[in-house]
N, C-alpha and C positions, 0 to 999 in steps of 0.2 A: 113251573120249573123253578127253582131254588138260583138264587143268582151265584152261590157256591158250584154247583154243576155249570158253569160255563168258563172256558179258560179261552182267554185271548192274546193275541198275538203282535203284536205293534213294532212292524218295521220301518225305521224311519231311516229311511235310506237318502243319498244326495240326489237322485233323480227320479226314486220312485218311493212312495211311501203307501206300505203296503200293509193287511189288517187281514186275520183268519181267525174267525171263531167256531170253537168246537165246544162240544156239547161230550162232559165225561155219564157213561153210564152203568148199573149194574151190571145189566144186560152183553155190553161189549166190551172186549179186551183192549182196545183200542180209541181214544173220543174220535165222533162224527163230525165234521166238519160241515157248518149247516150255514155259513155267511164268512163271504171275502169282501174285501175293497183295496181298490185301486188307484192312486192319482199322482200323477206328476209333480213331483215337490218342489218345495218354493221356499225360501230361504235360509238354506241346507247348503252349503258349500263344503267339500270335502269331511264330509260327518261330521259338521260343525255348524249347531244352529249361528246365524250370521245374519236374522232378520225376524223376531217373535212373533210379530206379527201372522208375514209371510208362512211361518213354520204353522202354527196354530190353524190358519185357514186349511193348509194342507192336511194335519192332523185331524181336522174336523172334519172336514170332505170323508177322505176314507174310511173313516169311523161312522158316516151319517151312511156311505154306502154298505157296508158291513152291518150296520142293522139293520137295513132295508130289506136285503135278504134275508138274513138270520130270523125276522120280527119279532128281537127280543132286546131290549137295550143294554147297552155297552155301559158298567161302572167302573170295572178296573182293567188292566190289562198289565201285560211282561213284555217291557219295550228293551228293545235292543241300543245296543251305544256304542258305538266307534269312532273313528276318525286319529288325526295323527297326533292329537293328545297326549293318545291312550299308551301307556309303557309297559313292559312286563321284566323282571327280574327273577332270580331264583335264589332262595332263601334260608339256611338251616335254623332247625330250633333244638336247643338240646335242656332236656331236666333227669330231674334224678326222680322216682318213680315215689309216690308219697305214703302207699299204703306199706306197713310194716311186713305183711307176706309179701309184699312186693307185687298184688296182682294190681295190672294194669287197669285203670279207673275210665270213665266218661272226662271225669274230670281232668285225670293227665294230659288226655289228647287233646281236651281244650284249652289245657296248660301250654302243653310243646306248641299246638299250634298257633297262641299270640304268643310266644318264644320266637318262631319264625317271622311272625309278622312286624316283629316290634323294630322294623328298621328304620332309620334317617329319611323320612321324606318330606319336602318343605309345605309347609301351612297351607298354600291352596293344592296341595296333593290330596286323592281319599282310592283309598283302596277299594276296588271293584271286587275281586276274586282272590281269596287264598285257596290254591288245588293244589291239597298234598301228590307230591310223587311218590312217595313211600316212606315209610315208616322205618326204624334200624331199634332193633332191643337189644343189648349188650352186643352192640359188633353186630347183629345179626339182622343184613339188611332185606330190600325185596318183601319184606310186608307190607300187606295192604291195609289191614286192621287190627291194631295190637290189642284191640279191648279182649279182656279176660286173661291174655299172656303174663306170664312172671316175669322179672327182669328187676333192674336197678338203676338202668339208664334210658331214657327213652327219647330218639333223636327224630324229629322229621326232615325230612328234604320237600320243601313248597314252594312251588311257580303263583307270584302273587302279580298280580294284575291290577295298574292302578291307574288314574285318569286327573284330569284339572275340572278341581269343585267347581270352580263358578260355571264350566261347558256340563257338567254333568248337571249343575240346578239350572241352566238355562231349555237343557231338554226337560227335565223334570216339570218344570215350569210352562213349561209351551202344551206337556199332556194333560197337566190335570185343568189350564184355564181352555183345554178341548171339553172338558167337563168329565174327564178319565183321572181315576185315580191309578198312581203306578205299583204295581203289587208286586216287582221284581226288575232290576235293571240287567243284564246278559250282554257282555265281549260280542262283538257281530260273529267272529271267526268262531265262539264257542260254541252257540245255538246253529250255526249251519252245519258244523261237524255233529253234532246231535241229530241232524234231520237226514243225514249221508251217508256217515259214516259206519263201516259195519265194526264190529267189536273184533273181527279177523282183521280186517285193516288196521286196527291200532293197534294191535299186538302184533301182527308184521311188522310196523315201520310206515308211515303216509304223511304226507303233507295236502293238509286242505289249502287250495288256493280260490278266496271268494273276490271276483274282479267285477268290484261296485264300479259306479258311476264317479265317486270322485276318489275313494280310494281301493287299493288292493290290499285284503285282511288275510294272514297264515296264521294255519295254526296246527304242528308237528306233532306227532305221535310215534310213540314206540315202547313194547313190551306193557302197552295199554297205563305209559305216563306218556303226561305234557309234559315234552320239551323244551317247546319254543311257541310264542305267540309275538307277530307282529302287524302292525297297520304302515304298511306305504302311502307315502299322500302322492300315488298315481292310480287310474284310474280309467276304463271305456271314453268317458267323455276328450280325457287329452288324446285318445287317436283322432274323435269327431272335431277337435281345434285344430288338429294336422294339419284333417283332410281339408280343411275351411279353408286354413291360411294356404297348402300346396297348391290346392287349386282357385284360389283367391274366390270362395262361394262364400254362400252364406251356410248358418249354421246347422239351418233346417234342411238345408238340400246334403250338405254334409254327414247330415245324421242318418236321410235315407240312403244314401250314396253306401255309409258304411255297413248299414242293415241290407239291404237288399244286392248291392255289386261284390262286396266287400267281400274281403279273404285275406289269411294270413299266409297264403302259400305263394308267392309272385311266380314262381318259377312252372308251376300250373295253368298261368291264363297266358294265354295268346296273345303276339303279340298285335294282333290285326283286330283285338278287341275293342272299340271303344268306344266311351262316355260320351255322350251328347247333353250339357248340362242345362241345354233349352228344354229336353225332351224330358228330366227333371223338374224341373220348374219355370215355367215359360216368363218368368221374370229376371232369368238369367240370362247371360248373353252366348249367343251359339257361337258356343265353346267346345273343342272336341279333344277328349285327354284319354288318353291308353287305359286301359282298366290294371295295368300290371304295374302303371306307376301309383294307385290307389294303393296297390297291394304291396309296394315298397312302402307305402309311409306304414297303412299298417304293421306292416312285419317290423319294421325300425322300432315303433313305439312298443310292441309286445315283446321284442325281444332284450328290451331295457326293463320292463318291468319282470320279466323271468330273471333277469343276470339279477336284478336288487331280490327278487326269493332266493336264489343260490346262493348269496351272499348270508341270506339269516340260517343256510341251513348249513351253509360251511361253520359258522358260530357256535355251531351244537355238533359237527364235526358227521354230519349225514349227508354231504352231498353227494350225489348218487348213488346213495347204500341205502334209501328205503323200497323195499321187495314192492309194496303196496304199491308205490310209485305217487303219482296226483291226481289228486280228485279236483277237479274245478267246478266251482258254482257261481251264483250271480250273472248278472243282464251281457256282464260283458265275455262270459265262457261260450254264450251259444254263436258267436263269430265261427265264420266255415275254417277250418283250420289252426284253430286257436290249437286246439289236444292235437294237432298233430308237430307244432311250431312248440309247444312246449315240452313232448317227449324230446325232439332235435337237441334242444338246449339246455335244460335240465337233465337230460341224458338218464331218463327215468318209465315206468309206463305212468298213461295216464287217460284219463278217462274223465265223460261230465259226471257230476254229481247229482241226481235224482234225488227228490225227497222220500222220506218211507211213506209207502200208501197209508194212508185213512180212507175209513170209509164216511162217504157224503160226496161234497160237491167236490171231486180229484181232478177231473180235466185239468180246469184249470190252474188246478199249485202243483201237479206232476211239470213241473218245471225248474231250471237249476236256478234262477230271479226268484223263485218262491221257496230256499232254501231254512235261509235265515228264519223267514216270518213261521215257516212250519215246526223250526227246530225250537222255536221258544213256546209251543204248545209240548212238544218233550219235554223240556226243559221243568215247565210248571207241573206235569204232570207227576215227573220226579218225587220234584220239593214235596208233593200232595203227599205221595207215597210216604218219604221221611216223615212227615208230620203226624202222619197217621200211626205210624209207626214209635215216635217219638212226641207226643200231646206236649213235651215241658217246652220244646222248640217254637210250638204254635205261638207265641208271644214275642216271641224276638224278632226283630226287626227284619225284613225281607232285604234291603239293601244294605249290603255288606254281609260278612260269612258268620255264620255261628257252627259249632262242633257240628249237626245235624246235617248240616249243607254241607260244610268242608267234606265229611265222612261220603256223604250221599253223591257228592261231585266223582270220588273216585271209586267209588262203586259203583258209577254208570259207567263206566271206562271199563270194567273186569270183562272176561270173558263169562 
């Protein structure tokens, strides 16, 4: 097998780092998933490596486990990157169209779109993402791809996504001395809406909410543009600090406390419920705490990190006006009553987020924690499509946007 047929997947998440290889074939419309790995990450503090070392080991791990399976080695992979670095703004570009009939060129749109990108941003900034929201030719907006159109003015509207150099080389750096080279870096909230999201849901109106381990990632849709994309630096783990410091435990009893007891609904458990933190962990001291005061801290800490989503989507002036409502993904959406504490507050529907089936090993990544790591197998598969499509692109740099990717980002958005 050709090491081009294999597209991998590298989620390098704050508490869990995580790795899907699939296998693209003639044969199947869809690549086979034929090796995961999985390990608890190590110094990764809210999507910010903050130990290379630590980071490397874990990156190697998961990667030594993901070929084991797969038995076939791992050279490049499409790693994911977030954390609260990460910024997004929105952009116009505007030029005057070069050819003398006026028809719109390749090269226009790769015009207009470093036009939009050519903003103010300081020396260790580097832009991640330029995603046209639409195109306008003489006044005439709501295009999705002006190539071939006549006109004289050619404007884009672009959501450009950008992050701090040194955090984005210090990831870079931690994958390839895993002995991985990196073949594409991807927004965490982009590649999970890729793994999610249906193409009716972004053209209704949704907000993806991914509720990592150290932070919370959105990212808005409507009439199949991005609107909004942000990284909150909260996260699953500061309910599991709550629940440590409420009930004065340790972190590990804490963490199955809030996986196993745990619920976002207080008003649901009883109050003659209760925790016995010996019968937990018999290193702790027989202690007996309400299960419904568990369920207050949870609900306190969820329902802060939903008011801070409501606030980026009052920003873009959609709060409670998407039909779609919220998709949630990540370790920290499968809590008992998270989608139903977040319909209450956000005042929206909403629902977990599944990954789209592949066929191979699915048990285990039909899960909303193995969003992200799947959506960056869409993601590459894309880009493949463009290239193939487009051979002058195969040469340009994979990190940071060229015409081909820009184009291809919002064609995967269409219906």
């Amino acid at each position: 097998m050709a090491k081009d047929d294999l597209i991998v997947g590298l989620d390098v998440g704050t508490t869990t780092t995580r790795v899907v290889v699939a296998v693209v074939s003639a044969e199947q419309e869809k690549p086979s998933v034929i090796g995961i790995g999985s390990v608890p990450s190590s110094g990764i503090q809210k999507g910010v490596v903050t130990d290379v070392e630590e980071t490397i080991q874990s990156v190697s791990s998961a990667l030594d486990n993901a070929e084991q399976m797969a038995g076939m080695p791992i050279e490049h992979a499409v790693v994911s990157i977030g954390g609260a670095h990460v910024s997004s703004l929105n952009s116009r570009g505007v030029i005057a169209v070069s050819r003398a009939d006026g028809e719109i060129s390749e090269d226009d749109i790769s015009r207009v779109v470093n036009a939009a990108q050519a903003i103010s941003i300081p020396s260790n900034r580097e832009i991640l993402h330029v995603i046209p929201q639409q195109f306008v030719v003489d006044g005439q907006d709501g295009i999705t791809d002006p190539l071939g159109m006549t006109g004289v003015r050619l404007e884009v509207d672009a959501h450009i996504i950008e992050g701090s150099a040194p955090f984005i080389k210090n990831l870079t750096k931690c994958v390839y001395q895993a002995g991985v080279s990196v073949e594409d870096l991807v927004y965490s909230p982009l590649s999970a809406a890729k793994a999610v999201l249906s193409k009716r849901q972004r053209e209704l109106g949704v907000v993806l909410v991914d509720l990592g381990g150290g932070t919370t990632n959105i990212a808005v849709f409507e009439e199949n543009r991005l609107l909004q994309t942000a990284t909150l630096p909260i996260g699953s783990m500061h309910i599991t600090n709550d629940i440590a410091i409420g009930l004065r435990s340790s972190i590990d009893v804490a963490e199955r406390i809030k996986i196993d007891l745990g619920t976002a609904l207080p008003d649901e458990v009883k109050k003659t419920q209760i925790i016995n933190l010996r019968h937990i962990d018999e290193q702790e001291e027989e202690t007996e705490i309400p299960r419904r005061h568990v369920a207050e801290i949870i609900e306190a800490r969820l329902s802060e990190i939903f008011s801070l989503v409501n606030k980026q989507l009052k920003y873009v002036e959609r709060s409670g006006l998407l039909p779609a409502g919220i998709v949630l993904t990540g370790g920290g959406s499968k809590m008992h009553g998270v989608v139903e504490l977040a319909k209450k507050e956000l005042r929206l529907p909403a629902q977990l987020g599944f990954p789209q089936a592949l066929p191979g090993i699915v048990d285990d990544i039909n899960d909303p924690a193995w969003a992200t790591a799947v959506g960056l197998i869409f993601h590459n598969l894309d880009n493949r499509q463009i290239k193939n499509h487009h051979p002058s692109s195969a040469g340009l740099s994979s990190v940071g946007p060229t015409v081909h990717k820009i184009r291809g980002w919002f064609k995967s958005l269409m219906p």
